[in-house]
PyMOL Python script that loads the backbone (N, CA, C, O; Angstrom):
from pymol import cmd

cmd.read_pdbstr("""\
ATOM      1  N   UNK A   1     150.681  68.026  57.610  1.00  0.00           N
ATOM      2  CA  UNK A   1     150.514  67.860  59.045  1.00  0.00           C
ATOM      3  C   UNK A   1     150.662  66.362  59.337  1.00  0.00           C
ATOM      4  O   UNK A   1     150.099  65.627  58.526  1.00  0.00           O
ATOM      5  N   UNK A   2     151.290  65.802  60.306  1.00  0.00           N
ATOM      6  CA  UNK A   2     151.660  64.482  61.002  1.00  0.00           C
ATOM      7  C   UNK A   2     150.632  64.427  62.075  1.00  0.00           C
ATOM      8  O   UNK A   2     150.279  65.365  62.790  1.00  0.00           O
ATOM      9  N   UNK A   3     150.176  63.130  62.092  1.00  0.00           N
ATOM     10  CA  UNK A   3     149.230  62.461  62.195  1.00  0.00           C
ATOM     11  C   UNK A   3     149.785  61.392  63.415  1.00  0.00           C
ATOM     12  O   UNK A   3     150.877  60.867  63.201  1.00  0.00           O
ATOM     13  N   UNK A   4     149.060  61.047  64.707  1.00  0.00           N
ATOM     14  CA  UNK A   4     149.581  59.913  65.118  1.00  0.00           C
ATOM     15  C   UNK A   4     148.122  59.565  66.116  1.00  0.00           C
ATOM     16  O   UNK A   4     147.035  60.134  66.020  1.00  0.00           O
ATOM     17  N   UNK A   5     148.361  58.868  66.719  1.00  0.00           N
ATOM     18  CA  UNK A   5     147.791  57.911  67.550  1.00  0.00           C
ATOM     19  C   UNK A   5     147.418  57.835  69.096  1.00  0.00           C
ATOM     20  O   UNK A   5     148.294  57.205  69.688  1.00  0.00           O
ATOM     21  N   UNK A   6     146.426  58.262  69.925  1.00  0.00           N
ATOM     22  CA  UNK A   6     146.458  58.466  71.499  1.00  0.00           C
ATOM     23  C   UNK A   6     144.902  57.967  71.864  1.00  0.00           C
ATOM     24  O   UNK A   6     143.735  58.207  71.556  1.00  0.00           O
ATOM     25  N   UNK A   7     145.477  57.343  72.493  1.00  0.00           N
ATOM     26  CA  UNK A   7     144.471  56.453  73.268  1.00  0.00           C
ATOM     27  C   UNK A   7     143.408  55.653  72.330  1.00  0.00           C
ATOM     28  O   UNK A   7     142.213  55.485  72.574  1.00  0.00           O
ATOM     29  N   UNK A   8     144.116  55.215  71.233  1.00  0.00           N
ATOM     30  CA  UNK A   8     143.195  54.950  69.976  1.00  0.00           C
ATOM     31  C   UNK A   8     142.585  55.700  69.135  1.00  0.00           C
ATOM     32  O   UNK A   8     141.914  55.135  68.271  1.00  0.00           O
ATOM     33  N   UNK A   9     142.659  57.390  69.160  1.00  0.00           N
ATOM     34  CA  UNK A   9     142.201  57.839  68.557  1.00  0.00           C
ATOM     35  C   UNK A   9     143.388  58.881  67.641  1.00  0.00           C
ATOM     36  O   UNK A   9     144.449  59.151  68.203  1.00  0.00           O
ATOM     37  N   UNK A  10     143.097  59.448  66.149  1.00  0.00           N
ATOM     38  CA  UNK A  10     143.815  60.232  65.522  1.00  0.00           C
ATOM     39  C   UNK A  10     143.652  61.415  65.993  1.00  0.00           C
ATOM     40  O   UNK A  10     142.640  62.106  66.112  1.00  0.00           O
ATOM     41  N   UNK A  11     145.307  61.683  66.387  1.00  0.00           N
ATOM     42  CA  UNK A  11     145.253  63.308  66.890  1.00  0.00           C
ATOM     43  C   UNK A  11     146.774  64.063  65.827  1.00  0.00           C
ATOM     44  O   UNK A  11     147.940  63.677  65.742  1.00  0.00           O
ATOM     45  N   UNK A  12     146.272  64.877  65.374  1.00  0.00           N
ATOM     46  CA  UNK A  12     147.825  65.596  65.011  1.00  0.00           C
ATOM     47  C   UNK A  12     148.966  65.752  65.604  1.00  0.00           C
ATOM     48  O   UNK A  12     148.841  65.907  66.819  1.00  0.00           O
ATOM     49  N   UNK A  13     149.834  65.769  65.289  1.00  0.00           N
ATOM     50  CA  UNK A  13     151.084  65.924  66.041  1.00  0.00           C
ATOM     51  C   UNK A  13     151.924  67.182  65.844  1.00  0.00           C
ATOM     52  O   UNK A  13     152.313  67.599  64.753  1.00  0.00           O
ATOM     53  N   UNK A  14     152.179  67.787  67.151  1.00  0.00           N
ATOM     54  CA  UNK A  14     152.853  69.235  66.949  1.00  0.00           C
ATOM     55  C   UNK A  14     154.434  68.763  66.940  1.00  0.00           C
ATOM     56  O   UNK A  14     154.996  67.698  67.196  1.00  0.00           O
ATOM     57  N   UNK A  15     154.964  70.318  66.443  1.00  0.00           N
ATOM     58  CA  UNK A  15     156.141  69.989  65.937  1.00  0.00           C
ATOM     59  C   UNK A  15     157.117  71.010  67.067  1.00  0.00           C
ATOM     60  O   UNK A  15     158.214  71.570  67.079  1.00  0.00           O
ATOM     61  N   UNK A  16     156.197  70.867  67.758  1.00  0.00           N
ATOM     62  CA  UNK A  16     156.461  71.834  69.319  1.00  0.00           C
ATOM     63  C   UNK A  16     156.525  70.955  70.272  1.00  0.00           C
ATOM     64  O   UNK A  16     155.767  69.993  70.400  1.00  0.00           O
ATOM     65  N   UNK A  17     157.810  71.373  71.273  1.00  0.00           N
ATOM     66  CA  UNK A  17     157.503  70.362  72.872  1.00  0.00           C
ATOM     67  C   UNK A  17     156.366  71.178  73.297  1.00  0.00           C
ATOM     68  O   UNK A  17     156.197  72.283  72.782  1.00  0.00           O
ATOM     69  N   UNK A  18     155.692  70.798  74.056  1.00  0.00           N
ATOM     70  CA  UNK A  18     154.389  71.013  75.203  1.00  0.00           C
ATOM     71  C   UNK A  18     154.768  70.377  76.692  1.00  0.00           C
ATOM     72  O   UNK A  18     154.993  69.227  77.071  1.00  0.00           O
ATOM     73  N   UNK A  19     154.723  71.995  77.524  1.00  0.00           N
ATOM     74  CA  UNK A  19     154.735  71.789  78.518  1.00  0.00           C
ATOM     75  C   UNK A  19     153.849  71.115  79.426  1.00  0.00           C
ATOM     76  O   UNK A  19     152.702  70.936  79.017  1.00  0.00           O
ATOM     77  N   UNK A  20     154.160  70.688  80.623  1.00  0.00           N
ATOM     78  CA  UNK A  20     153.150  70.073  81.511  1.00  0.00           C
ATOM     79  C   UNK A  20     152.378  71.814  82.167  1.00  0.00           C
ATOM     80  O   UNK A  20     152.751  72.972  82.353  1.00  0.00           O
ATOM     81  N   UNK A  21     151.759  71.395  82.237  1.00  0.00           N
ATOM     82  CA  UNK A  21     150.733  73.116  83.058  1.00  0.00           C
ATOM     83  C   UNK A  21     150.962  72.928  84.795  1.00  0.00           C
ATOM     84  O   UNK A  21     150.544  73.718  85.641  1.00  0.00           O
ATOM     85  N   UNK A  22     151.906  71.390  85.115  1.00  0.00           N
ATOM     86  CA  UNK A  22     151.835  71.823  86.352  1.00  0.00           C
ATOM     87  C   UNK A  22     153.165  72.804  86.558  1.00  0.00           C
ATOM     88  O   UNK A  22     154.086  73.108  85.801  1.00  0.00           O
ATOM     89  N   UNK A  23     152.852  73.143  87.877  1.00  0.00           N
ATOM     90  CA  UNK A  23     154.053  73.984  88.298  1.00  0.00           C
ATOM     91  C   UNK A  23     155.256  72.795  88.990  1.00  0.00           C
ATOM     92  O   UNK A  23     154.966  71.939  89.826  1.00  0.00           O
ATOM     93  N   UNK A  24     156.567  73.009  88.420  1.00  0.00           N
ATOM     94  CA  UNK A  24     157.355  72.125  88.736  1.00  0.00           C
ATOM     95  C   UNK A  24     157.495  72.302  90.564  1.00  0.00           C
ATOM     96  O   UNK A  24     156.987  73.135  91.313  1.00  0.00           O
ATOM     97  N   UNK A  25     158.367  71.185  90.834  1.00  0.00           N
ATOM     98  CA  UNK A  25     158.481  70.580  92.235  1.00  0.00           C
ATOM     99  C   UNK A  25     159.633  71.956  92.974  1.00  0.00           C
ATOM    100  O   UNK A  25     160.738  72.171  92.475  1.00  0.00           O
ATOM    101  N   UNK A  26     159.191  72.614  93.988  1.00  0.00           N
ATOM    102  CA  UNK A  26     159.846  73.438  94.376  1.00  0.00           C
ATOM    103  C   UNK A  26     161.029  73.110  94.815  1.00  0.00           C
ATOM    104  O   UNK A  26     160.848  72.393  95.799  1.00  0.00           O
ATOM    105  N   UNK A  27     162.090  73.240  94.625  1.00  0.00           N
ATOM    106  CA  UNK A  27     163.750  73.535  94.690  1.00  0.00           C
ATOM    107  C   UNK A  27     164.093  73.607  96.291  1.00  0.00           C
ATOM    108  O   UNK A  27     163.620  74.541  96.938  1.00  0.00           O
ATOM    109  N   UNK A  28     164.654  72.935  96.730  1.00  0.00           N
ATOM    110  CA  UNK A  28     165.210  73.100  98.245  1.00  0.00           C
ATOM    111  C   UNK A  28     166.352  74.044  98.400  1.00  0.00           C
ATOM    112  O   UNK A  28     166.758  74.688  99.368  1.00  0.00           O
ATOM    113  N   UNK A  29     166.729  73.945  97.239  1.00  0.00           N
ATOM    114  CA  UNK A  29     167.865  74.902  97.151  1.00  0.00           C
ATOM    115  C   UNK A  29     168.060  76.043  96.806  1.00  0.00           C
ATOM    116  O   UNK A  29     168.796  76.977  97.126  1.00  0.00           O
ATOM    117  N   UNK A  30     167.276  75.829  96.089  1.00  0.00           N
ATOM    118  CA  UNK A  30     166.730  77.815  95.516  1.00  0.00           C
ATOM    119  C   UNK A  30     165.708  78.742  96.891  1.00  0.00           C
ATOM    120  O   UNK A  30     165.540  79.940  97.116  1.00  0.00           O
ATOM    121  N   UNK A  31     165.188  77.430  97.593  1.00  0.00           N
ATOM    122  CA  UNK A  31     164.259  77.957  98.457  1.00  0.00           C
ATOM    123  C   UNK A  31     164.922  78.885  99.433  1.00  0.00           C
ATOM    124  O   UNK A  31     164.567  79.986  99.852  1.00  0.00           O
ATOM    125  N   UNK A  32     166.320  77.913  99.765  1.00  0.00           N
ATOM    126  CA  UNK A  32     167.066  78.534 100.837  1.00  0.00           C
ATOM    127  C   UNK A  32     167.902  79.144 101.000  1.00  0.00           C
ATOM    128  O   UNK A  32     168.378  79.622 102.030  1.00  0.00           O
ATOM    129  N   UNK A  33     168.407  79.242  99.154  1.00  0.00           N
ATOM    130  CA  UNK A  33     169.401  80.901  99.024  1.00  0.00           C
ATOM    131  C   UNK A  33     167.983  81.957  98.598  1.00  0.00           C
ATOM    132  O   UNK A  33     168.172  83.165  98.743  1.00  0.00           O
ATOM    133  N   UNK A  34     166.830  81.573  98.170  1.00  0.00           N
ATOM    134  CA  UNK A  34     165.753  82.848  98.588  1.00  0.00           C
ATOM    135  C   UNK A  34     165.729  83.654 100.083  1.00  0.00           C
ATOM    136  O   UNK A  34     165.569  84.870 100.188  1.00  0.00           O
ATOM    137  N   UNK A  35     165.904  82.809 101.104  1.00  0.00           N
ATOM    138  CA  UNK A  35     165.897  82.744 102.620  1.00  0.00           C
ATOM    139  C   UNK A  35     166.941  83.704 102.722  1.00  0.00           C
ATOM    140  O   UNK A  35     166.778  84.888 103.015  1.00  0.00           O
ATOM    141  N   UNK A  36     167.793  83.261 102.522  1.00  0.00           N
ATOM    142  CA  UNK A  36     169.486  83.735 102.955  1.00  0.00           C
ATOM    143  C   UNK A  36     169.229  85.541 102.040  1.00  0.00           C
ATOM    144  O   UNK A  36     169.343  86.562 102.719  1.00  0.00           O
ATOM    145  N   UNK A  37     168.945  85.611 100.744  1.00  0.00           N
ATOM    146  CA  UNK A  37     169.466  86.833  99.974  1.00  0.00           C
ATOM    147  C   UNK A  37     167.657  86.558  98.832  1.00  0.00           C
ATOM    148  O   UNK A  37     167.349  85.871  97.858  1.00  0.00           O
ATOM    149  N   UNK A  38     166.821  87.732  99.890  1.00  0.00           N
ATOM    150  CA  UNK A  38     165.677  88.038  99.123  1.00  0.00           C
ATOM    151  C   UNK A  38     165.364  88.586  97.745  1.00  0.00           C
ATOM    152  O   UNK A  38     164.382  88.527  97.004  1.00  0.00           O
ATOM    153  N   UNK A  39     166.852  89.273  97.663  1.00  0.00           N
ATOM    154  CA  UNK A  39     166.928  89.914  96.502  1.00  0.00           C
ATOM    155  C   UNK A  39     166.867  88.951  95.044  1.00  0.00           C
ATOM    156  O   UNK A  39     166.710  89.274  93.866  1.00  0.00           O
ATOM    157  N   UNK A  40     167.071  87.620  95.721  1.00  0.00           N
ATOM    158  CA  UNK A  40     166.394  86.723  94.599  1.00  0.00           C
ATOM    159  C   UNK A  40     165.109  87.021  93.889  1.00  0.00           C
ATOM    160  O   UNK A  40     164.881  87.085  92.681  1.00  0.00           O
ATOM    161  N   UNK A  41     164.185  87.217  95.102  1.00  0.00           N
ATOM    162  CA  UNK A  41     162.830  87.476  94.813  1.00  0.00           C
ATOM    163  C   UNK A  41     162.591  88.361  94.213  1.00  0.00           C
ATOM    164  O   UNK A  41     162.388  88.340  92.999  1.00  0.00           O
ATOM    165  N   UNK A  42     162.545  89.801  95.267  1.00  0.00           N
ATOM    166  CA  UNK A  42     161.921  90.784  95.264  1.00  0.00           C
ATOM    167  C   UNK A  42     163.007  92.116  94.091  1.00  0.00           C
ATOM    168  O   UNK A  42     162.572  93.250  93.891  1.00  0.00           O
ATOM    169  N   UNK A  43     164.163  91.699  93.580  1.00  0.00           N
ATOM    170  CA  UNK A  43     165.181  92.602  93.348  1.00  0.00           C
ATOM    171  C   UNK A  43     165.228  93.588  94.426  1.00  0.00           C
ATOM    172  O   UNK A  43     164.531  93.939  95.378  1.00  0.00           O
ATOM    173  N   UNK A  44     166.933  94.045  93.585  1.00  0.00           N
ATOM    174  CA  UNK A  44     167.263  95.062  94.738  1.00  0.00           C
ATOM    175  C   UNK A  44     166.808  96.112  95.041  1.00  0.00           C
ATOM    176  O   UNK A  44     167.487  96.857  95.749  1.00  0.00           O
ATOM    177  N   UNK A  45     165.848  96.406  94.716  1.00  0.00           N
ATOM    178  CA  UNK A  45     165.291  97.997  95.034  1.00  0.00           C
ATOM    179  C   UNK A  45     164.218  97.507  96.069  1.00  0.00           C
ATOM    180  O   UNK A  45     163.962  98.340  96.938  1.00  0.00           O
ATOM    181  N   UNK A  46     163.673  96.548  96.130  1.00  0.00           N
ATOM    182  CA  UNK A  46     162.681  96.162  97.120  1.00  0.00           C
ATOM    183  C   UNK A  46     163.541  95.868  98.501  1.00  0.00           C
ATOM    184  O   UNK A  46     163.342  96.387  99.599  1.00  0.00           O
ATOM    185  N   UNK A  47     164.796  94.660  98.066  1.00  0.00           N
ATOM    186  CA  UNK A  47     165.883  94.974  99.010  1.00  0.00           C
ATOM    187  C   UNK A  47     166.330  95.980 100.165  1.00  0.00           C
ATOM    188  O   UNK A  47     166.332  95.711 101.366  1.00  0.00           O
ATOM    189  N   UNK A  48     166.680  97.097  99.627  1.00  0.00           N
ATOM    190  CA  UNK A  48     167.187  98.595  99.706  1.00  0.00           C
ATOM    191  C   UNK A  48     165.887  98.995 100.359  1.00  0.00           C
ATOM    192  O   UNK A  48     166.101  99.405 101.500  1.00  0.00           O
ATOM    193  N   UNK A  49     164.457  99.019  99.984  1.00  0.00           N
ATOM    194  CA  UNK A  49     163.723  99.720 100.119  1.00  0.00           C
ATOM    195  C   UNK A  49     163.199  98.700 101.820  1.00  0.00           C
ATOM    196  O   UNK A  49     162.149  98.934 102.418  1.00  0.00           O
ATOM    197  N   UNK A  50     163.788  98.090 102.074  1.00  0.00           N
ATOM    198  CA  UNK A  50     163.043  97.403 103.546  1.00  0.00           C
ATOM    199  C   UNK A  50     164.541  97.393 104.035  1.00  0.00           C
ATOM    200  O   UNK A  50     164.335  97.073 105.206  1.00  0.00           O
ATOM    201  N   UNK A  51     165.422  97.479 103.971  1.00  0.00           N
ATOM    202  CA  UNK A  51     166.551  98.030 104.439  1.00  0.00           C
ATOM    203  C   UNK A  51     166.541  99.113 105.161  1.00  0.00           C
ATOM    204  O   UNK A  51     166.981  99.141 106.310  1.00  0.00           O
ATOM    205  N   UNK A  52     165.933 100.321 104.433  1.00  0.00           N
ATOM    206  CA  UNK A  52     165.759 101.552 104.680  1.00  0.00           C
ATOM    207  C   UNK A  52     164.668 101.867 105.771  1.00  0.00           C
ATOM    208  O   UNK A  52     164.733 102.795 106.577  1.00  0.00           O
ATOM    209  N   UNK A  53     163.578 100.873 105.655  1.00  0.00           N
ATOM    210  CA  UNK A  53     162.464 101.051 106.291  1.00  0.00           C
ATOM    211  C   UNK A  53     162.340 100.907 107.655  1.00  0.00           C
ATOM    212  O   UNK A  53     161.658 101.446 108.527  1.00  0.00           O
ATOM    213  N   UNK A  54     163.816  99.379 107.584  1.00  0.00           N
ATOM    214  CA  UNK A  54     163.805  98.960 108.958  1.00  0.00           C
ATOM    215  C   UNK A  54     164.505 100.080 110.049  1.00  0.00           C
ATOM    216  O   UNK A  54     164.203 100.506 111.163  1.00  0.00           O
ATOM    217  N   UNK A  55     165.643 100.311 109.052  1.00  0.00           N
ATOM    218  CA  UNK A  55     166.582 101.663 110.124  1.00  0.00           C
ATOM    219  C   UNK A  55     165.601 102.339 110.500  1.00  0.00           C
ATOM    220  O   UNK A  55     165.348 102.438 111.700  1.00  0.00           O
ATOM    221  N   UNK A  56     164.737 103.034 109.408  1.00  0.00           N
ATOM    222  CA  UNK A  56     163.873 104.342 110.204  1.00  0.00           C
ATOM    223  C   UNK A  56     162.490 103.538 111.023  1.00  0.00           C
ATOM    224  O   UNK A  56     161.565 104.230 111.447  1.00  0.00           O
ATOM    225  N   UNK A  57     162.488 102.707 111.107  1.00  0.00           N
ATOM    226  CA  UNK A  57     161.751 102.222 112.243  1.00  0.00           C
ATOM    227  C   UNK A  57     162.417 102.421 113.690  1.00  0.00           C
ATOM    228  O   UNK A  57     161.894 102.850 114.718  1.00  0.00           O
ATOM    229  N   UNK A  58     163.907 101.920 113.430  1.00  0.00           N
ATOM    230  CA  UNK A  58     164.821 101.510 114.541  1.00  0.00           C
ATOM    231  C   UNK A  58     164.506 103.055 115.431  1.00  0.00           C
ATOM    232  O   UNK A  58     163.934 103.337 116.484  1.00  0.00           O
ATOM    233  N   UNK A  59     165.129 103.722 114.502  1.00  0.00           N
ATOM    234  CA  UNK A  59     165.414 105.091 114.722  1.00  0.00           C
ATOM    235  C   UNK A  59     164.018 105.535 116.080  1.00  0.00           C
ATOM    236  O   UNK A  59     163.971 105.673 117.302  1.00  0.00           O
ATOM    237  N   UNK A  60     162.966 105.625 114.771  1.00  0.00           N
ATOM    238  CA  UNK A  60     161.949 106.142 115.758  1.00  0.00           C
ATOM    239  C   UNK A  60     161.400 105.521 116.861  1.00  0.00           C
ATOM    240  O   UNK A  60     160.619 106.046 117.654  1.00  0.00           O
ATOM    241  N   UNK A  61     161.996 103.935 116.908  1.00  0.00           N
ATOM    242  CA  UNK A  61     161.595 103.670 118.306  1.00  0.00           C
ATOM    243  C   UNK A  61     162.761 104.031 119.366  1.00  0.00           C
ATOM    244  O   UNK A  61     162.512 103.867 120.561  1.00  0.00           O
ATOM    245  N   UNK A  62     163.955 104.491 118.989  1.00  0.00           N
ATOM    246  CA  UNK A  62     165.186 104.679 119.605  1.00  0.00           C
ATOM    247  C   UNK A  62     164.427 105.837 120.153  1.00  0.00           C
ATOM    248  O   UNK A  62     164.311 105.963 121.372  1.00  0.00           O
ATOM    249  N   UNK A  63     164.044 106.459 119.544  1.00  0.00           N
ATOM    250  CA  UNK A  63     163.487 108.279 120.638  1.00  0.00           C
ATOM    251  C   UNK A  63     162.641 108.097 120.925  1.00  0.00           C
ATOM    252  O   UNK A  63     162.320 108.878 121.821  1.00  0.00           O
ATOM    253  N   UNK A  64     161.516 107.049 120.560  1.00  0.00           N
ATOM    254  CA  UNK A  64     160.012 106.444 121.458  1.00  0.00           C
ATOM    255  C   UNK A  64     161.028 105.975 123.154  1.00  0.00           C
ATOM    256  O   UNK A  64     160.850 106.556 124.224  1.00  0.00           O
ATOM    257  N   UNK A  65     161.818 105.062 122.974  1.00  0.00           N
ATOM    258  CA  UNK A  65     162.162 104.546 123.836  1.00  0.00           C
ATOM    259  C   UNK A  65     163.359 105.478 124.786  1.00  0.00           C
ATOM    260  O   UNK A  65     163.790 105.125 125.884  1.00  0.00           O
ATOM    261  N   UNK A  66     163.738 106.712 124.058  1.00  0.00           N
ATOM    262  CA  UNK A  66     164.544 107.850 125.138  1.00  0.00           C
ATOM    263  C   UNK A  66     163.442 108.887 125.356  1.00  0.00           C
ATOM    264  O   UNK A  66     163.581 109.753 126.219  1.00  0.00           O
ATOM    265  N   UNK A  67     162.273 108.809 124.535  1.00  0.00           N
ATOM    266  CA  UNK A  67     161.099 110.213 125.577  1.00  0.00           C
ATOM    267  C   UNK A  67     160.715 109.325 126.909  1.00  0.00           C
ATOM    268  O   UNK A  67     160.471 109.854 127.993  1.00  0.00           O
ATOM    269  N   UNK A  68     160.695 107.917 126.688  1.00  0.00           N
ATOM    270  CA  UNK A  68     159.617 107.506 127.965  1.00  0.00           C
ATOM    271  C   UNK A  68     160.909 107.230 129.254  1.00  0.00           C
ATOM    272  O   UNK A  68     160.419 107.118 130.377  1.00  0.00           O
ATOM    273  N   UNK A  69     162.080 107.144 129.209  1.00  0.00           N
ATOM    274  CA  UNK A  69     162.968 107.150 129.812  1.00  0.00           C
ATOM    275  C   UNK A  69     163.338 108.462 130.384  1.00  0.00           C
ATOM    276  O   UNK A  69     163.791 108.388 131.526  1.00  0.00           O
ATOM    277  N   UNK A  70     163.244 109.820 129.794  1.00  0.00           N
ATOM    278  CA  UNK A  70     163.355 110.633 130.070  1.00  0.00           C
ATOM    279  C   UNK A  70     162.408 110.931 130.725  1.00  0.00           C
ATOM    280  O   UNK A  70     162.752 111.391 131.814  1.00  0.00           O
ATOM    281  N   UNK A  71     161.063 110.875 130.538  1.00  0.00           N
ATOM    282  CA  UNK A  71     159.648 110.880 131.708  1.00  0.00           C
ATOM    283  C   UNK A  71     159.622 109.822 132.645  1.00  0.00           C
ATOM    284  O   UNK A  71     158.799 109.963 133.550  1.00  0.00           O
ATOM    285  N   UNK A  72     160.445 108.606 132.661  1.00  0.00           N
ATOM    286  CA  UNK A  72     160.367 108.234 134.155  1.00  0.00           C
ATOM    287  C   UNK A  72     161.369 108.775 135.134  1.00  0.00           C
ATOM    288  O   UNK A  72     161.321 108.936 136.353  1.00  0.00           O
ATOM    289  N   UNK A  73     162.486 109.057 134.035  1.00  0.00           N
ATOM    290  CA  UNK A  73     163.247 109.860 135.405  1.00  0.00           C
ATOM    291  C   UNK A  73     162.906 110.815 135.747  1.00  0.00           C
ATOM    292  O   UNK A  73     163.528 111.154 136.753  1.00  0.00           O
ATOM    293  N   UNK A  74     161.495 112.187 135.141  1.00  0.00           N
ATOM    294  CA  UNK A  74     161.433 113.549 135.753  1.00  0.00           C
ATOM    295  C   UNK A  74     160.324 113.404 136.541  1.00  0.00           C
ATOM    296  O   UNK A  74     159.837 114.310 137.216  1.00  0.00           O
ATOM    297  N   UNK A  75     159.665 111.596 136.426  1.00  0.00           N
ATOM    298  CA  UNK A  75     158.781 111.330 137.437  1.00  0.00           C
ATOM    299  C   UNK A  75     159.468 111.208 138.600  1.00  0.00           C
ATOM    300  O   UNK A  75     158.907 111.525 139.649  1.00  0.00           O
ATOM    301  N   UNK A  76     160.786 110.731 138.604  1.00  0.00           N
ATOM    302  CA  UNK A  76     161.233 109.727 139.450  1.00  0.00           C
ATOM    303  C   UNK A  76     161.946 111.113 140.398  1.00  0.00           C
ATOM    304  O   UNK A  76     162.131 111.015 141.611  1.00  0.00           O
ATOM    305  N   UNK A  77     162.207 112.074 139.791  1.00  0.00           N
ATOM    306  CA  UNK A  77     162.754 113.081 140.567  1.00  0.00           C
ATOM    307  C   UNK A  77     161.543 114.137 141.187  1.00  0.00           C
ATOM    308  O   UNK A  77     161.698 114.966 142.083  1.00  0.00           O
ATOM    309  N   UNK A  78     160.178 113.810 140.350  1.00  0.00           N
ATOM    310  CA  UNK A  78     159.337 114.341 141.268  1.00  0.00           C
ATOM    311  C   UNK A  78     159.121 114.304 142.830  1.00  0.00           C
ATOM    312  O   UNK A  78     158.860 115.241 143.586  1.00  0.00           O
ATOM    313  N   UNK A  79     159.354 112.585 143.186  1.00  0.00           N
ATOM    314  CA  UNK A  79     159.205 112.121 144.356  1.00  0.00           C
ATOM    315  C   UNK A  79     160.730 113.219 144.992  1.00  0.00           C
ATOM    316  O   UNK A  79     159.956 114.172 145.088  1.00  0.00           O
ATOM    317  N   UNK A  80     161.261 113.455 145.173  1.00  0.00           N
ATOM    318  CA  UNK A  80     162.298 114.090 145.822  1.00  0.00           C
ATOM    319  C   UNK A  80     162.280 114.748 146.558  1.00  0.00           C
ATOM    320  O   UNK A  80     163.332 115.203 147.005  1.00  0.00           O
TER     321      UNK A  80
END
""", "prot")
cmd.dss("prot")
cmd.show_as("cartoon", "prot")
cmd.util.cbc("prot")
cmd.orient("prot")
């Protein structure tokens, strides 16, 4: 085992790099093709799967928003 020197005192020496434990400096650039294409993140099935979620949202507010249209006009022909 190799032997060296820190802060005046004997410490062994690994025969390994050692990382820093911080978390490196976040990427401006990675940040903002994350932004652009999530599928960085989340892969594509998470992708696909809020893809999917959003249409059938769309959807059901598309007939939320043709029942209440259809009840103001059979209000609107009440007055008649």
């Amino acid at each position: 085992m190799r032997k060296g020197f820190e802060n005046g005192a004997l410490v062994p020496v690994g025969t390994f790099k050692i990382n820093s434990s911080w978390p490196s400096m976040p990427n401006e650039d990675r940040q903002r093709a994350e932004r652009v294409a999530p599928v960085l993140v989340y892969g594509q099935g998470e992708a696909m799967q809020n893809t999917y979620e959003k249409a059938i949202e769309k959807q059901e507010t598309d007939k939320r928003v043709a029942g209440m249209r259809d009840l103001m006009n059979r209000m609107a022909n009440l007055d008649r």
